[in-house]
C-alpha angles and dihedrals in degrees: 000000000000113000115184095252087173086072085055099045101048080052098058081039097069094058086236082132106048109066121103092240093049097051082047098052087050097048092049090050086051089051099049085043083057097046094044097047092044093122097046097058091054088052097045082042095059101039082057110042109358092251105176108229098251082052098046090049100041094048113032108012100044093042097058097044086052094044087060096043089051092043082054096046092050105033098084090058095044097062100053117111109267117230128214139179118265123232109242089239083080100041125165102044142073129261124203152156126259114188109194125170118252098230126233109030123184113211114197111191136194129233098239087084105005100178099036089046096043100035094040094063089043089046086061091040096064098032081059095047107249132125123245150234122194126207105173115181117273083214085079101052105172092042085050091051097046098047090045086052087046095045111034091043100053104035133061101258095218078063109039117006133173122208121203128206151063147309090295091055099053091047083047083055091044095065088059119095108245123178091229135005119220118194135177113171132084140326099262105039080053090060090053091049083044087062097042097050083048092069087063102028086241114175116240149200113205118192104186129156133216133157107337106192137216123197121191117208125213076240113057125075114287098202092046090044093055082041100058103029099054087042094057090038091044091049112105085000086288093305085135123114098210095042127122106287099176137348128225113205140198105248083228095062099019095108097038083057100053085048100055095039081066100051090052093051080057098040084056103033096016111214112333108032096188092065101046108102083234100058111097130228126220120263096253145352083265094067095039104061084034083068100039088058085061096062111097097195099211085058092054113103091157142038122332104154118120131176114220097197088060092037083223118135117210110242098271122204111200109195123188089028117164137202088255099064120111081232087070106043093078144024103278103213093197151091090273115118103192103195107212106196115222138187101176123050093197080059090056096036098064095036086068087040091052086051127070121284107282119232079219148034127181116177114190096207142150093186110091087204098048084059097050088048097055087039083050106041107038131063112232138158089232136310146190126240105217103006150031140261101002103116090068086066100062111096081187091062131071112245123196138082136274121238102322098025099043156317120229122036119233137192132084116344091354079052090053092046107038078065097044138081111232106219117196108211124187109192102200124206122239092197107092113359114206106238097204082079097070130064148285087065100185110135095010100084094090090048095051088043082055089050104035095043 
């Protein structure tokens, strides 16, 4: 669809956007939109997706909130100019950082967290001083419907937009010149993005997913381990794309693991998950039954029940998986959990390095060299030691994938800078000029040897 980017971007033109008490002002009035339509959002959240309302809040409502107070606290710093040291070839003279927004950038956002996905981005959108489009999933409608109601009612649409539809109306999007794309969604819809933004050599931010991997250690604590992984797989019914997609673990401990994995799923959902008002569903009846034809059923030892009419899929624990299951060709996306026994690390170390780059990477570990070797050795868009998720959760730390997973890094300053321009300034003194620049250069060559060397 053709949108009249020229309205956006005479807005943006006439530097309206780019003033620290403007990008104030807009981050307050986000802020408010969220707090008034709290409700709303749980109850978009849980027609959609069945996201129970601590969840929703937790995830999506509270993230956001947090993501704009930590945007207002730092803005002020990340716009100042940012001074560095100046080579001695340009002496006399000042060097410094300009960070000025791009102009026009076009977000597209996934269903598995509609609002966070789609209001973080925008967060950062309007933090850096550009204006925004908006593409959300048509996959979750009543989320759609209600941040195109918050956000087209309450924003000057030649400033912030969303645009609602399907699959035509993001390629028709597509055609359109932005300044920056921003994409959150799989592997293979990013490869397609990849190709549009080449026409106009638009930069571009790709947050993809993958096979994040877990690998369990005869050191770390057994209990904690099952704990942490189930709770960042579970989460969201495993619609996450940095969640646990498999687990290696250590032969020795293999089979404490799996039993106390299942202890914790009843410890959180007791004995029949699917039926616990905290257990999540599946999007839709096509990933649904895209995830029910995963489960070999002589490799479940635990779980495997669904119910088609909830959508929801039982926690399902694989054991004795191999690299040649259909379960391991491709991100799962789902509340399955494969279990793949090791003896030799080097050997799991260069299966993951044989694969493609993981979004994600958690080691459960008590050997501080076993830690520095897997940070070492294998190639990941970030990761967490003893846990799950957390890294997510850093605004000091650069969030995003390498090659398959993603392009671009987010969050916090990364965030600040993957939006904005980077503009190198030498401010040169007109005080003394150094005559052994300028021809003619006889007899200058052994002085400028003495001040370059």
């Amino acid at each position: 669809m053709k949108i009249n980017i020229e309205n956006i971007k005479k807005l943006f033109n006439s530097n309206a956007t780019k003033s620290y008490s403007y990008r104030v002002a807009m981050l307050d009035k986000l802020y408010n939109i969220i707090k008034q339509n709290e409700q709303e959002i749980i109850d978009a959240l849980n027609d959609d997706l069945g996201k129970s309302e601590t969840e929703a809040y937790i995830t999506e409502i509270a993230a956001m909130k947090s993501e704009i107070k930590y945007y207002k606290s730092n803005l002020k710093k990340f716009m100042q100019p940012e001074r560095v040291s100046t080579t001695k070839t340009i002496f006399p003279a000042k060097s410094y950082i300009l960070r000025e927004p791009k102009g026009v950038v076009l977000i597209i956002s996934p269903w598995n967290y509609p609002f966070y996905l789609s209001i973080t981005p925008l967060i950062l959108a309007i933090a850096t001083g550009n204006c925004a489009i908006i593409k959300p999933s048509e996959i979750s409608k009543k989320s759609t419907l209600l941040l195109e109601k918050m956000i087209n009612e309450s924003f000057d649409n030649n400033y912030i937009k969303v645009v609602s539809g399907g699959v035509e109306t993001t390629n028709g999007l597509l055609e359109n010149r932005f300044d920056h794309i921003f994409f959150t969604g799989s592997t293979t819809v990013g490869r397609i993005i990849m190709q549009k933004a080449a026409t106009h050599l638009t930069p571009i931010t790709l947050e993809l997913g993958g096979k994040s991997p877990v690998i369990v250690d005869h050191t770390a604590d057994i209990k904690l381990a099952a704990k942490r992984i189930v709770w960042g797989k579970l989460l969201n019914a495993g619609q996450t794309c940095i969640a646990p997609d498999y687990v290696y673990a250590h032969l020795s401990i293999k089979d404490e693991l799996i039993k106390a994995m299942i202890s914790t799923i009843h410890a959180f959902y007791l004995e029949n998950p699917i039926e616990h008002i905290d257990y999540q569903r599946v999007v839709n009846e096509k990933h649904f039954n895209r995830i029910i034809e995963l489960i070999k059923k002589e490799n479940v030892v635990y779980g495997g029940n669904y119910d088609i009419n909830t959508l929801k899929i039982e926690p399902t624990i694989l054991d004795n998986v191999t690299l040649d299951d259909k379960v391991m060709q491709d991100e799962i996306f789902g509340p399955l959990m494969p279990i793949l026994p090791y003896n030799d690390l080097t050997e799991v170390i260069n299966n993951i390095k044989n694969g493609e780059k993981p979004l994600s990477l958690y080691i459960f570990t008590n050997d501080e060299a076993i830690k520095k070797r897997i940070n070492n050795e294998v190639s990941f868009g970030g990761g967490t030691i003893n846990d799950t998720l957390q890294h997510l959760l850093n605004d000091n730390l650069p969030f995003g994938g390498i090659g398959n997973s993603g392009i671009g890094k987010y969050h916090g300053r990364f965030g600040f800078d993957e939006l904005s321009n980077l503009k190198s300034i030498v401010d040169k003194s007109t005080k003394f000029d150094i005559f052994l620049r300028y021809p003619p250069y006889k007899g200058k060559l052994k002085f400028l040897k003495l001040f370059l060397k």
